[in-house]
C-alpha positions as CSV (number, residue, x, y, z in Angstrom):
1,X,10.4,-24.5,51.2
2,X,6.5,-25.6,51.5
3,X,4.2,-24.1,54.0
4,X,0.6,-23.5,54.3
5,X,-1.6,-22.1,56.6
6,X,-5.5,-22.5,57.3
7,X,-8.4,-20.4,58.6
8,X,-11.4,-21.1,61.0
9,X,-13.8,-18.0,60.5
10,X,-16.5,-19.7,63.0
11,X,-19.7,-17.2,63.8
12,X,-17.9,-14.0,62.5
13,X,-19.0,-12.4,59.5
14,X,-15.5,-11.8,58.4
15,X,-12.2,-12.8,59.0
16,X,-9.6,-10.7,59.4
17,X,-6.4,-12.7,59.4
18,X,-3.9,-12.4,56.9
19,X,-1.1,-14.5,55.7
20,X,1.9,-13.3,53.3
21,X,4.7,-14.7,52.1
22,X,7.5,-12.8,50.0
23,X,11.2,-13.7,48.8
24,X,13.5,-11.5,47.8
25,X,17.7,-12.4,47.0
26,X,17.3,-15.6,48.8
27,X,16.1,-14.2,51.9
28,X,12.5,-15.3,52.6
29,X,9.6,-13.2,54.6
30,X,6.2,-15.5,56.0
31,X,3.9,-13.2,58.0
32,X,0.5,-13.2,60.0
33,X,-1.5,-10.5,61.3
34,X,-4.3,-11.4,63.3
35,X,-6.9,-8.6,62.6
36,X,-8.9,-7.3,66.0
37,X,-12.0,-7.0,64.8
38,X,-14.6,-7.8,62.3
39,X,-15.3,-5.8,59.6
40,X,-14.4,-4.7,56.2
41,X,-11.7,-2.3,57.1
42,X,-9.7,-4.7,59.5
43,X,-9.9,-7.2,56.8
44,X,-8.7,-5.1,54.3
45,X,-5.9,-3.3,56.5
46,X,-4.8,-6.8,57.6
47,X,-4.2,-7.8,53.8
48,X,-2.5,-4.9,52.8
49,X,-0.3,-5.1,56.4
50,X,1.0,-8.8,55.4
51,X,1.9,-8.3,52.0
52,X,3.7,-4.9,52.7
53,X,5.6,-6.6,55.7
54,X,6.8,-9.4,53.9
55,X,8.1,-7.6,51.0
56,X,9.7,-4.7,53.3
57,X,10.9,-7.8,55.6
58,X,12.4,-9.6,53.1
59,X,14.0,-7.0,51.3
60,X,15.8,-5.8,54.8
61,X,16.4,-9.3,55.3
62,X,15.1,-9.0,59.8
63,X,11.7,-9.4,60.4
64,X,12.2,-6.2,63.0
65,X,13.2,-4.2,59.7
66,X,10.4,-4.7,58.3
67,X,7.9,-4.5,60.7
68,X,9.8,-1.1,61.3
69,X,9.5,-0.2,57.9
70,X,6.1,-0.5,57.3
71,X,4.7,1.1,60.9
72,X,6.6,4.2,59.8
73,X,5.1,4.3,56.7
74,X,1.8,3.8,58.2
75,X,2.5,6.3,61.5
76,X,3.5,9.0,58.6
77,X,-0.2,9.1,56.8
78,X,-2.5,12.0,58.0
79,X,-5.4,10.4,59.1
80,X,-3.5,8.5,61.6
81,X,-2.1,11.4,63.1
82,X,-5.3,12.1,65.7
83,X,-4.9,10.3,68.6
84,X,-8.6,10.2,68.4
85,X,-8.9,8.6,65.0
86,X,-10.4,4.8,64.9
87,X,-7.5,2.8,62.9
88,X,-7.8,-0.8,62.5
89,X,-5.4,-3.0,64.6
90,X,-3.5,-6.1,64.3
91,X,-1.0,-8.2,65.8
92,X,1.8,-9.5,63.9
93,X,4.4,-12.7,63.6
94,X,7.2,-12.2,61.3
95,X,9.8,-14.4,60.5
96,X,12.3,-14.0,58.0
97,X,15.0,-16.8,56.4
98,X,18.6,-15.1,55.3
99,X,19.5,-16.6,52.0
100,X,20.7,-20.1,51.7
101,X,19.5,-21.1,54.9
102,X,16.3,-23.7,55.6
């Protein structure tokens, strides 16, 4: 299955959107987080985010899985575990293709 995707950084320094695409047992994960924000730390966050939601995504075969997954994962580290702390942020589209379907 072909797909692409395409990026207009326009005045921003950085851009902060991420696209990730993973297939595991026939089942295939395409994700984008949009990154709020500009700067190193969204963009970086927003990488890691896609990839690890893809794979975890494709590997529980529901984009909700996955997306479940990996916010747990996140939720469980220490330093995001102050209600005060600054953690970059993201919106995310998943969608997810069981094996031998188009």
């Amino acid at each position: 299955m072909a797909h692409a995707s395409a990026q207009l950084i326009g005045d921003r320094s950085h851009q902060c959107d991420a696209t990730a695409t993973y297939t595991h047992n026939g089942a295939r994960a395409y994700v984008l987080c949009d990154g709020i924000g500009s700067s190193d730390a969204v963009r970086a966050w927003t990488l890691t985010a896609a990839r690890r939601v893809a794979r975890a995504a494709a590997r529980h075969a529901g984009a909700e899985a996955g997306l479940r997954a990996v916010y747990d994962s996140y939720a469980a580290e220490p330093e995001r575990s102050d209600q005060y702390a600054d953690v970059p942020n993201a919106c995310a589209a998943v969608a997810v293709t069981p094996p031998a379907s188009r």
